[in-house]
C-alpha positions, -999 to 999 in steps of 0.1 A, spaced: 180 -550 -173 152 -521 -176 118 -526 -150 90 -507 -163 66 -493 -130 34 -481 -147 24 -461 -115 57 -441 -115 48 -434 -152 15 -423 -146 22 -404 -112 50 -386 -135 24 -380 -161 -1 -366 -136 27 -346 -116 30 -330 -152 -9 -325 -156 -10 -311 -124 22 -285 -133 9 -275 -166 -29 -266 -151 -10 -247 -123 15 -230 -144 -20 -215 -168 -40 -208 -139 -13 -187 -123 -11 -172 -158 -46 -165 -160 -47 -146 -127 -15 -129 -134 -36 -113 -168 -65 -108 -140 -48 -92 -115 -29 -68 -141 -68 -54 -150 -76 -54 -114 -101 -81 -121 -88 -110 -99 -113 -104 -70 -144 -97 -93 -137 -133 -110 -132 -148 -77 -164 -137 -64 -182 -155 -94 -174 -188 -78 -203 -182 -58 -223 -193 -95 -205 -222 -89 -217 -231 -53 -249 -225 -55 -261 -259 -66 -242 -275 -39 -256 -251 -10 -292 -259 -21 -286 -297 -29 -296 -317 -58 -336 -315 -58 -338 -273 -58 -309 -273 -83 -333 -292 -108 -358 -258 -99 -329 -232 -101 -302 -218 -118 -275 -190 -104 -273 -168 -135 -248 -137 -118 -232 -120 -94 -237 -82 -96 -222 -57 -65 -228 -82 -37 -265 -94 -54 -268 -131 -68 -294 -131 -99 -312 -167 -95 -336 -177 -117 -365 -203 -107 -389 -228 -127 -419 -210 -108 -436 -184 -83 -440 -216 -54 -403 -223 -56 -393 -186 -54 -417 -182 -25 -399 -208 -2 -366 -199 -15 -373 -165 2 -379 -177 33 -345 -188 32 -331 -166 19 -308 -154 45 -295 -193 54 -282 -194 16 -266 -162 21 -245 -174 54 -237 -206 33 -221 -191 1 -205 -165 22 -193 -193 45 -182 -214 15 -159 -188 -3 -146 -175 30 -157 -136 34 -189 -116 30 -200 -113 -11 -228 -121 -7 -254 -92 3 -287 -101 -12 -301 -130 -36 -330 -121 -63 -352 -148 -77 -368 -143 -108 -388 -165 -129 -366 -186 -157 -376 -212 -186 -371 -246 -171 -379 -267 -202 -398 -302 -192 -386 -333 -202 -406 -357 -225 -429 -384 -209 -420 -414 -224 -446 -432 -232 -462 -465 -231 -492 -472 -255 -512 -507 -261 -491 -508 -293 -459 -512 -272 -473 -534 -246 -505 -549 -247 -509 -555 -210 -507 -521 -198 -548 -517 -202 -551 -543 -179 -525 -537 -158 -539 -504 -150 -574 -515 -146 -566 -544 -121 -574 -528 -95 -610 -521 -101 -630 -547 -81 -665 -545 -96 -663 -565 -122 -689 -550 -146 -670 -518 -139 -636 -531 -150 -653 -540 -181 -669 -510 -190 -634 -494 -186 -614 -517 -203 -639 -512 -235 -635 -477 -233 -598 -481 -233 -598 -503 -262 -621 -484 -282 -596 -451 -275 -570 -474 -288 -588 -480 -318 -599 -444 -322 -559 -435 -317 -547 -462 -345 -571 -449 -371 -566 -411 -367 -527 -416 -368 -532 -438 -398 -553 -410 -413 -520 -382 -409 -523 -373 -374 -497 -367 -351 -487 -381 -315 -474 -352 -292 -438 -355 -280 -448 -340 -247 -479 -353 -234 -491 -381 -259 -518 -367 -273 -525 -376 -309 -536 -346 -331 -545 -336 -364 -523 -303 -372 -490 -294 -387 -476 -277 -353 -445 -299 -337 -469 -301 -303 -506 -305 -293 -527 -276 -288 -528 -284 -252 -489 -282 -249 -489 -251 -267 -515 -234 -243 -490 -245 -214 -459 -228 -229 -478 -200 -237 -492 -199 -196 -456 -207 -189 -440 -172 -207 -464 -154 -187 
């Protein structure tokens, strides 16, 4: 009689996995270490750490982009966040070094990078009808709340009949627009601020 024990298969089939990834990575740093470049692509791990030293919200704002005789390149989504980045400086510097176990680290450069934003979805009185009234709820003066709530339909209106006439909604901000450029000309001032 023949048992079949799926975890034996599988352990033998990661036991394998494990021995083939072994077997190339000793390869790979045999090839390494024959060009005397096994410690140089060792020390790039530190590219690796970085978003785990400075935790989840900076990584969003940063991106580790080399390692060059003991200084790491980092590149930033703007002046603010470099600014506060260089005050600690020197704790990031202990951390990596910590992390991979001796000194690489000697200095870390920020410089300003492109940190593209993501669209803002958006959510018009075409999609939901409610969402002029939801956002004027909290207006208490009545006569107020209805001044507003004209205005908003009458934007509405305006909005409908110029995107009926061949204008354009802007992927970015919202904005509809006559023009044959991909974003509003308030958009295109901002990446133009933002190259700067």
């Amino acid at each position: 009689m023949f048992f079949v024990f799926p975890q034996i298969e599988r352990a033998t089939t990661l036991t394998t996995i494990f021995f083939v990834y072994n077997e190339i990575m000793n390869w790979v740093r045999e090839i390494l270490k024959h060009y005397n470049l096994d410690e140089e692509f060792s020390d790039q791990q530190v590219l690796l750490f970085w978003n785990d030293v400075v935790g989840s919200q900076l990584a969003r704002m940063t991106r580790a982009t080399r390692l060059s005789n003991g200084t790491l390149t980092v590149e930033v989504a703007s002046p603010i966040v470099s600014q506060e980045l260089n005050l600690l400086k020197q704790n990031y510097i202990d951390l990596l070094n910590e992390r991979m176990g001796r000194d690489v680290l000697q200095r870390i450069r920020f410089v300003p990078g492109r940190f593209p934003r993501p669209p803002i979805p958006l959510v018009t009185a075409e999609s939901d009808p409610s969402v002029g009234n939801l956002a004027l709820s909290g207006i208490d003066d009545a006569h107020l709340r209805d001044s507003f709530n004209s205005l908003y339909r009458t934007q509405r209106r305006r909005e409908h009949a110029m995107l009926k006439a061949g204008a354009r909604r802007c992927p970015r901000c919202g904005v509809v627009f006559f023009g044959n450029e991909e974003i509003c000309p308030g958009c295109q001032f901002d990446e133009i601020a933002d190259k700067q």
